[in-house]
C-alpha positions as a Markdown table, in Angstrom:
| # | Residue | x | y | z |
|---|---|---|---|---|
| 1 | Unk | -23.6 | 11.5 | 27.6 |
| 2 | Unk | -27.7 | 10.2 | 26.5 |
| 3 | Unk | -27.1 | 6.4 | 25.5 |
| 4 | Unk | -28.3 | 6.0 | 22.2 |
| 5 | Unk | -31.1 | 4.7 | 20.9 |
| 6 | Unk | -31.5 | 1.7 | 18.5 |
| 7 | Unk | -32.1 | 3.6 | 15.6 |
| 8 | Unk | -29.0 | 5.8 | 16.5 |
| 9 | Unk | -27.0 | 2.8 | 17.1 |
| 10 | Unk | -28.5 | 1.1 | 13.6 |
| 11 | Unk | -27.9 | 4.6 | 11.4 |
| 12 | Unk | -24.0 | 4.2 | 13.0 |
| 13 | Unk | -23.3 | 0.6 | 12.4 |
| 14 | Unk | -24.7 | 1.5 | 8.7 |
| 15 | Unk | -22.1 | 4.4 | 8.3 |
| 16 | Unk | -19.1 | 1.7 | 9.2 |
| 17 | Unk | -21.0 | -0.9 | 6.6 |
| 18 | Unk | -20.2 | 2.2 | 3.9 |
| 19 | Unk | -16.8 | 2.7 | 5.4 |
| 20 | Unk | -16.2 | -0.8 | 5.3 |
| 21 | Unk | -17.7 | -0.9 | 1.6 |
| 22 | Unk | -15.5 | 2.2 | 0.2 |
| 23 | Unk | -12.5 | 0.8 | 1.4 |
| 24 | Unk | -12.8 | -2.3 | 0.2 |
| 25 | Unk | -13.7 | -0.6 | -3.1 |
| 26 | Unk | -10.5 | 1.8 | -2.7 |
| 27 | Unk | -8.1 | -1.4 | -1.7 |
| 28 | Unk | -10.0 | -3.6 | -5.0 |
| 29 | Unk | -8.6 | -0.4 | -7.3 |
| 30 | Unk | -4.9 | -0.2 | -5.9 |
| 31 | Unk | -4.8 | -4.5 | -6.1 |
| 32 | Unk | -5.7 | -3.8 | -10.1 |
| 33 | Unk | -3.0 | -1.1 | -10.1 |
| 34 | Unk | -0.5 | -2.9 | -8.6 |
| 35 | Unk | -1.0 | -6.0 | -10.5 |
| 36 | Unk | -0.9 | -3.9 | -13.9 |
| 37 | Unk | 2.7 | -2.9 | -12.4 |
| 38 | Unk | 1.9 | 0.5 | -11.6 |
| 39 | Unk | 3.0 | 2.5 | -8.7 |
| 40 | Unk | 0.1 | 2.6 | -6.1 |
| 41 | Unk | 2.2 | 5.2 | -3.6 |
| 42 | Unk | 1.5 | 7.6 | -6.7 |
| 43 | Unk | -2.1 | 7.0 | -7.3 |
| 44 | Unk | -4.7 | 9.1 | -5.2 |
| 45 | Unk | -5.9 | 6.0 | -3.7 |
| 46 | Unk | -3.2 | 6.3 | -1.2 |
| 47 | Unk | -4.5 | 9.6 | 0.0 |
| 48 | Unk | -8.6 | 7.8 | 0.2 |
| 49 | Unk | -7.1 | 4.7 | 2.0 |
| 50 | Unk | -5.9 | 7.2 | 4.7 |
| 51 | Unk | -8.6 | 9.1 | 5.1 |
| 52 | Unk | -11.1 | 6.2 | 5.2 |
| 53 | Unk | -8.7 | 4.0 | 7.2 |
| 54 | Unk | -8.5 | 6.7 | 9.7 |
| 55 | Unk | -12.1 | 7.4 | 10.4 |
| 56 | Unk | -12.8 | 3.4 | 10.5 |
| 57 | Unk | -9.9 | 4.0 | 13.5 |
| 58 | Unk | -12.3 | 6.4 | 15.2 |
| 59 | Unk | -15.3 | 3.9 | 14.5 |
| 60 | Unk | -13.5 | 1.3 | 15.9 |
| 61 | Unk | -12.2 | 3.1 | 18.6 |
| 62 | Unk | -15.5 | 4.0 | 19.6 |
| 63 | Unk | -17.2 | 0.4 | 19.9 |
| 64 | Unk | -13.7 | -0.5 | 22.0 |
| 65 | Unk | -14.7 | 1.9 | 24.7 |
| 66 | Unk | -18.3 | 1.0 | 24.4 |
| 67 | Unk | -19.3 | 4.3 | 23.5 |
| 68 | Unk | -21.1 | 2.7 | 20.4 |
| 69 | Unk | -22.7 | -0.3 | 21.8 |
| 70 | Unk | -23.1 | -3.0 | 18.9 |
| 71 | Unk | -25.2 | -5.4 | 21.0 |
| 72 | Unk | -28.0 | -2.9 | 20.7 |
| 73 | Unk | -27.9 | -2.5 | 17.3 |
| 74 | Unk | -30.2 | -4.7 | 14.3 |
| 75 | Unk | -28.6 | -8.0 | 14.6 |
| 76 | Unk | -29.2 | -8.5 | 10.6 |
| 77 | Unk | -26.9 | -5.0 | 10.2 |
| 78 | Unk | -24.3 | -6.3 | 12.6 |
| 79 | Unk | -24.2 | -9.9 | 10.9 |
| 80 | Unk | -23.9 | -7.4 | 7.5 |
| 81 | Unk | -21.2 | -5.5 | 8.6 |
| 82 | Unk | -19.3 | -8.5 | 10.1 |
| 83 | Unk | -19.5 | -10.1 | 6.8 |
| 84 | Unk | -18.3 | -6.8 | 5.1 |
| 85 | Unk | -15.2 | -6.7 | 8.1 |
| 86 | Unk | -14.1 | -10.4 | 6.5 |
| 87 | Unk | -14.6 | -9.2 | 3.2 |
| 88 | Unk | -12.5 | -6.6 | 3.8 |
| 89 | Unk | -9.9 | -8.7 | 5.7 |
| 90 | Unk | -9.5 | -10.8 | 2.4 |
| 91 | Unk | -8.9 | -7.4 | 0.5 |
| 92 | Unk | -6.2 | -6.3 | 2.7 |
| 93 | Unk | -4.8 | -9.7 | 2.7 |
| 94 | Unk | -4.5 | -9.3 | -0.7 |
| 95 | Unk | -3.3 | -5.9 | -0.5 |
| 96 | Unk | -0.4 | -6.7 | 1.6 |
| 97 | Unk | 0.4 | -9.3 | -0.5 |
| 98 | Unk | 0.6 | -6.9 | -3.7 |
| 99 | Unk | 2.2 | -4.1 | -1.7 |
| 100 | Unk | 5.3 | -6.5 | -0.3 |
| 101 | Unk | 5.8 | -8.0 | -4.4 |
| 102 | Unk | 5.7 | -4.5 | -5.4 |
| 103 | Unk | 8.7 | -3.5 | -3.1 |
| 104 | Unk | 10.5 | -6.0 | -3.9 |
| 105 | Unk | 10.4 | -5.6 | -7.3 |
| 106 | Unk | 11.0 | -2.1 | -6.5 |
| 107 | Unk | 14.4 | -3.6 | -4.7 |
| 108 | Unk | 15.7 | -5.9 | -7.4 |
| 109 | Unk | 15.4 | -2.4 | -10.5 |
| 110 | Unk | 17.8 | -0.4 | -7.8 |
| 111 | Unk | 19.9 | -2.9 | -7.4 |
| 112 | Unk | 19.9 | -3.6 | -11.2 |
| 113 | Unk | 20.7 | 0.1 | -11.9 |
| 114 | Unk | 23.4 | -0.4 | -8.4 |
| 115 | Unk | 25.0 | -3.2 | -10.4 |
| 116 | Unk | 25.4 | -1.5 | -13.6 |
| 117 | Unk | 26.7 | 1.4 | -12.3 |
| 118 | Unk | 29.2 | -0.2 | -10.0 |
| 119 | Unk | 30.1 | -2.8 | -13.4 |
| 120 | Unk | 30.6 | 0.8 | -15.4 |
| 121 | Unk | 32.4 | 2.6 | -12.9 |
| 122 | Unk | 35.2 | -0.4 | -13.1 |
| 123 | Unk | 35.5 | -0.5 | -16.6 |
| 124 | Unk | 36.4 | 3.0 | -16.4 |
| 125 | Unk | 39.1 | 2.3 | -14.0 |
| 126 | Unk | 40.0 | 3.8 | -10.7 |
| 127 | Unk | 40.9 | 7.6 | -10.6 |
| 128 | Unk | 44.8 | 8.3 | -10.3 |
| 129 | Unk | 46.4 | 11.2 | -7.7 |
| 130 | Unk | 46.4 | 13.5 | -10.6 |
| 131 | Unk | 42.4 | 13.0 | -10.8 |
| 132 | Unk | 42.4 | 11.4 | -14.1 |
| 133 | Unk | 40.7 | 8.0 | -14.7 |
| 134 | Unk | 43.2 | 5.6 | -14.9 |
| 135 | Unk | 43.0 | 2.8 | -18.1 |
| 136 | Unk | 41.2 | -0.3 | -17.3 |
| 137 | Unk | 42.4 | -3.0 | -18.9 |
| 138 | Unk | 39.2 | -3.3 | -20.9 |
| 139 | Unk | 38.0 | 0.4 | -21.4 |
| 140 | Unk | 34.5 | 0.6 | -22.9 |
| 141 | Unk | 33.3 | 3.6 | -24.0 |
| 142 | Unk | 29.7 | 2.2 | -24.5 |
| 143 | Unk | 28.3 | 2.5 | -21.0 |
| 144 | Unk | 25.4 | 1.7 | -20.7 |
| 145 | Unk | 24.2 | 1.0 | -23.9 |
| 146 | Unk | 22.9 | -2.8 | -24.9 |
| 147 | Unk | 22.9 | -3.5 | -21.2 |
| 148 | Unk | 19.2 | -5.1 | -19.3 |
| 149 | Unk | 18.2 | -2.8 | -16.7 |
């Protein structure tokens, strides 16, 4: 393989500066999604975070084996794109952060909906040999109804 020349090397570190810059822009919109409470994993920024994440991988990969060598490249882009790399270290920190409240809210409505079901299945009572609910000793014909999920 020709090394590359400077420009090359400069025109490549500028594509991972717009990498960098669309995923931080892609991770910016789920962080506003998730902290309006909606569901990120149904957004289609799920499906541009994996796509850009996985050609950063190859970028990444490719300065890692020193096929893309960054010490020839503009020191002003490389300062740039290092500054961008924090920046988006911050958004991902963030990120993460959103992502793990987001589960666990996720965790405490299941086991809301759990605990209700499990509360109206023993109201009912317990089934009998002959299959037919037996009478609890407080039967409530309600269900679910006035009940905080």
């Amino acid at each position: 393989m020709n090394a590359l020349t400077a420009e090359q090397v400069d025109a490549m570190v500028i594509r991972i500066i717009t990498l960098i810059d669309a995923m931080v822009g892609v991770i910016e919109e789920e962080n506003a999604l998730l902290a309006e409470g909606l569901p990120a994993s149904l957004s289609e920024v799920v499906g541009r975070k994996a796509s850009l994440a996985a050609e950063l991988e190859q970028w990444t990969l490719a300065v890692r084996q020193r096929k893309l060598r960054l010490e020839t490249a503009d020191p002003e882009l490389c300062a740039w794109m290092r500054r961008r790399g924090a920046d988006l270290q911050t958004a991902m920190e963030e990120n993460v952060a959103r992502l793990e409240a987001a589960i666990l809210a996720s965790r405490r409505r299941i086991e809301a909906v759990m605990r209700a079901m499990r509360d109206q299945m023993a109201e009912r009572g317990a089934y009998q040999a002959n299959g037919r609910v037996a009478a609890a000793a407080r039967a409530t014909h309600a269900g679910m109804v006035g009940r905080i999920v």
